[in-house]
N, C-alpha and C positions, 0 to 999 in steps of 0.2 A: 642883475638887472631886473629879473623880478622884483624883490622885495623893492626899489626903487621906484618900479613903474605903477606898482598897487597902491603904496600907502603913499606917493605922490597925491594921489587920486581921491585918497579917503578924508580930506578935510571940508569936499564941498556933500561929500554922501553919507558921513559918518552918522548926519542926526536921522538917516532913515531906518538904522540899526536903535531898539531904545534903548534908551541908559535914563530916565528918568528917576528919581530919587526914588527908593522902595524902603519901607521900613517894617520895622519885624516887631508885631504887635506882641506887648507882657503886661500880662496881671497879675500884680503881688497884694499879698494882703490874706485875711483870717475869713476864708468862702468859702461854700460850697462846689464843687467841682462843676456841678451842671452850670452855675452863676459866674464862673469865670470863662465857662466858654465859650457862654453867651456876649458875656461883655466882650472877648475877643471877636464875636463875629461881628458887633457894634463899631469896633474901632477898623475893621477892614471893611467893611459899608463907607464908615468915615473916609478913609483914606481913599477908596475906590470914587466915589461922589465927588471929591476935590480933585483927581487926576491925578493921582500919588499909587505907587507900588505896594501891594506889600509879599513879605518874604514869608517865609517858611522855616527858617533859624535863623540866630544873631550873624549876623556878621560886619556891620557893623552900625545903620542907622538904627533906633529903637523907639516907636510910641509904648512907652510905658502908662498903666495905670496902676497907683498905685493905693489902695482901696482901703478906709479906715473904720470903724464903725462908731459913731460917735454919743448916741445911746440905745438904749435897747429897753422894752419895756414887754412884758406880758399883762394881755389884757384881761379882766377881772370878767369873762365872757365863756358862754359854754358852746362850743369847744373855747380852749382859751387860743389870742391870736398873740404871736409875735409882733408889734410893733417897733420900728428902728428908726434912725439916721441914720446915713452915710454921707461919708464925703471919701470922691475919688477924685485924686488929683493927676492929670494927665501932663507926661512930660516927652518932649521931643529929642533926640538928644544921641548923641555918639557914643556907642560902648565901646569903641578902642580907646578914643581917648578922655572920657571918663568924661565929655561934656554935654553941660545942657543948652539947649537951643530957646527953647522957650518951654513953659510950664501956665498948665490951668488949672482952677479946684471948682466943682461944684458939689451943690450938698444935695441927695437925695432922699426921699422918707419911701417907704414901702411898709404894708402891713399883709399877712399870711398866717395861714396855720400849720407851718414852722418853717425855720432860717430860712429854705432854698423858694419858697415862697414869696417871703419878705424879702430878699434881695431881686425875684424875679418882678416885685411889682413897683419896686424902687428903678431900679435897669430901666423897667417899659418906657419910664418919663425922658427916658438919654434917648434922645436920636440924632443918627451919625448927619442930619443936615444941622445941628446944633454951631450955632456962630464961631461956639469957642474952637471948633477943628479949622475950620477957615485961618481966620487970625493967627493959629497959633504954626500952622503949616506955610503961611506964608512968614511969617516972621522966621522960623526955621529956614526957609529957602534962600531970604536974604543972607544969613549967617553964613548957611553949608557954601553957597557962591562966593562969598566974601573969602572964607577956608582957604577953600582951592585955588583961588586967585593967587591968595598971600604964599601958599606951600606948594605950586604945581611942579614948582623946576626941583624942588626936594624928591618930592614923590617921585618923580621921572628919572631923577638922578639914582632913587634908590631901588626903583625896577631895574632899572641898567646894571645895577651890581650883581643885585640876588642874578640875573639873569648869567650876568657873567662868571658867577659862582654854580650854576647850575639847576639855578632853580627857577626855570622859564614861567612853569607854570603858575607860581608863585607872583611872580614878578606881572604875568599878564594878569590876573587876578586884584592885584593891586590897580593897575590901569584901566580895568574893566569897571570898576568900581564907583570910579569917579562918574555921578552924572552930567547929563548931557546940559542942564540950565547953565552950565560952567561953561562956556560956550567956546573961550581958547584951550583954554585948559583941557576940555573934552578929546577937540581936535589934535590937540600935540600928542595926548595921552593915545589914540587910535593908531595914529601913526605909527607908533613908539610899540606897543604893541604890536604892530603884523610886522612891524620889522623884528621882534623878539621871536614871533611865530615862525615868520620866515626862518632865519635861522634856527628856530629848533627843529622844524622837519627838512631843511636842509641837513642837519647832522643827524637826522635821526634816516633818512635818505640814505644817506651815506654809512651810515653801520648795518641798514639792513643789505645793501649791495654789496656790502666786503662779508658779512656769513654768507649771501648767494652764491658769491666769488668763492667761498671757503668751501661751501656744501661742494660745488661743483669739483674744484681740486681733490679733494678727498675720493669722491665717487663720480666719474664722469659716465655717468651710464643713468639709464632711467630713474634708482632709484634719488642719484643725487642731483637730477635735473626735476624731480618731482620737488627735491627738498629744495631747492634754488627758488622753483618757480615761485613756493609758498613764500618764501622772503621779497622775492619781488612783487608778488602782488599787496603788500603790503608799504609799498614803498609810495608818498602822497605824489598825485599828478605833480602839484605844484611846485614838488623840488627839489633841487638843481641836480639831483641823482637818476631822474629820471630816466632824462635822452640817454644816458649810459647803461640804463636799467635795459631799455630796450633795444640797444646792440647786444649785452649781455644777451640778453633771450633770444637772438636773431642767433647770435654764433654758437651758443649749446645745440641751438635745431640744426646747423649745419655738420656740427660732429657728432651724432646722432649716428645710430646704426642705422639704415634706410627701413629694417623691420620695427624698429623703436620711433622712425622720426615722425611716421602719420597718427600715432598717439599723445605725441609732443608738441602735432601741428594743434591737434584739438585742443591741449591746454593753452597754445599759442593764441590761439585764436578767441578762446574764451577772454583772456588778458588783454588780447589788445581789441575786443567788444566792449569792456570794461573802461577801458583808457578812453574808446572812443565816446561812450554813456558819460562820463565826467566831464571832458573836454568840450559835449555841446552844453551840457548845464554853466562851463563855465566860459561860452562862447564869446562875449564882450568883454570890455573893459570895468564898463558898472557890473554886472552881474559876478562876475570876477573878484573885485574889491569886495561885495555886499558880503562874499561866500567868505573873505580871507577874514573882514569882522566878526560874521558868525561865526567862522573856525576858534578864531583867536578865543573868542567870547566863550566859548562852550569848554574849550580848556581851561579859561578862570571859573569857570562854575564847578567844572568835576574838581579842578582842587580844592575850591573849598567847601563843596561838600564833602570831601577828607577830614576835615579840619576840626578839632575838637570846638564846638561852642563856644561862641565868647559869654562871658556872664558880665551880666547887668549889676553895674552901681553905679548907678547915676546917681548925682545928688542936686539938691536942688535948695 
């Protein structure tokens, strides 16, 4: 009944969680290392100015720049200076599935007395209110929305499996994923998610209460009520192991030697101070749902910070 009564809830709240499109800025191309991280800071300006994310590793959307040098000249000058073109063409575009959204080129010139120079006075001229990140982000926004439209019940249908295979976190990951501009698609996806969540710390609930149950059988005296307790307090408010969590703790302190049981009441009580600190954070219905999106959310992030890189070939 939980997992029903929350993610009923989460399709008129879910856009107060964001999921806005975030993309993971890349510069390739023959530069100097100060000159590409500069231009990376240009392209999260960019992205930042238009209301757009950006990431910290691939995973799956990417502004790429891809940086070419198109001539180069040394000037006949003491000291002598580097003079160049460039041309960086910027593309928008999915590294999973290998597409592109939209693409720009412009041509820069820079002159310096050497490379990191010249490409730092070529750069200066790109600024992230530049038209072509406009245009080329919302052209992109129409596409990725169009995506998700066409493939929402794929995607959902294939969270459901990895999940049903075991791989929750995975599967919520996938669903996290999808931004919010997707506006059914988002909301089916939230859903679909805390009810994946749901069920995983309900079974995840449930194996830490059966080692408690085990610690306890094994050694019913202080030390295996100390080791019980560690398992239960580990065990999330929200589920379904709980209420049995805390009969479990109520009947160890009853069988309890009376000189062991007022040190058992202290752990007791620290537990259920613990229980009670959760329970008023999670005191409504909205507050309640907002925390099971952010739970869910924060479990697609740690896994895919797990997750080896995806690498960039986009073509264009």
């Amino acid at each position: 009944m939980i997992a029903l009564s929350i993610c009923s809830y989460i399709g008129v709240q879910a856009a107060e969680i964001s999921g806005k499109i975030s993309y993971f800025p890349v510069v390739t191309g023959d530069m100097p290392e100060a000159s590409r991280k500069f231009l990376v800071s240009k392209m999260e300006q960019a992205l930042t100015q238009n209301g757009y994310g950006t990431l910290n590793r691939t995973d799956r959307f990417v502004l790429l720049a891809k940086c070419n040098v198109l001539q180069k000249d040394v000037t006949p000058t003491t000291p002598p200076r580097i003079s160049q073109k460039v041309e960086v063409t910027f593309i928008l575009g999915d590294a999973v599935e290998n597409k592109t959204y939209a693409s720009a080129s412009i041509e820069l010139s820079g002159i310096g007395i050497n490379e990191t120079k010249a490409w730092q006075t070529a750069l200066n001229v790109l600024k992230p209110a530049n038209p072509i990140f406009k245009e080329m982000l919302g052209e992109a926004s129409n596409k990725i929305e169009a995506y998700y439209s066409e493939h929402c019940e794929s995607i959902i249908s294939k969270a459901r499996t990895l999940a049903s295979t075991g791989k929750s976190e995975e599967a919520i990951a996938s669903l996290m994923a999808i931004p919010d501009i997707c506006n059914t698609c988002y909301e089916k996806s939230m859903e679909v998610a805390c009810e994946i969540y749901q069920n995983m710390i309900d079974a995840e609930g449930e194996s830490l209460l059966s080692k408690a149950k085990n610690a306890w059988l094994v050694s019913s005296d202080e030390k295996g009520a100390e080791l019980a307790m560690t398992y239960l307090n580990e065990i999330p408010v929200a589920s379904s192991a709980f209420a049995e969590a805390e009969t479990f703790a109520k009947r160890i302190s009853k069988e309890l030697s009376d000189e062991k049981e007022r040190q058992w009441q202290f752990k007791l009580q620290q537990y259920n101070d613990e229980k009670e600190f959760r329970n008023r954070e999670q005191a409504n219905r909205h507050s309640y749902s907002m925390a099971t999106i952010a739970a869910a959310r924060s479990v697609g992030e740690k896994w895919a910070q797990n997750q080896p890189q995806t690498k960039v070939y986009l073509k264009w």
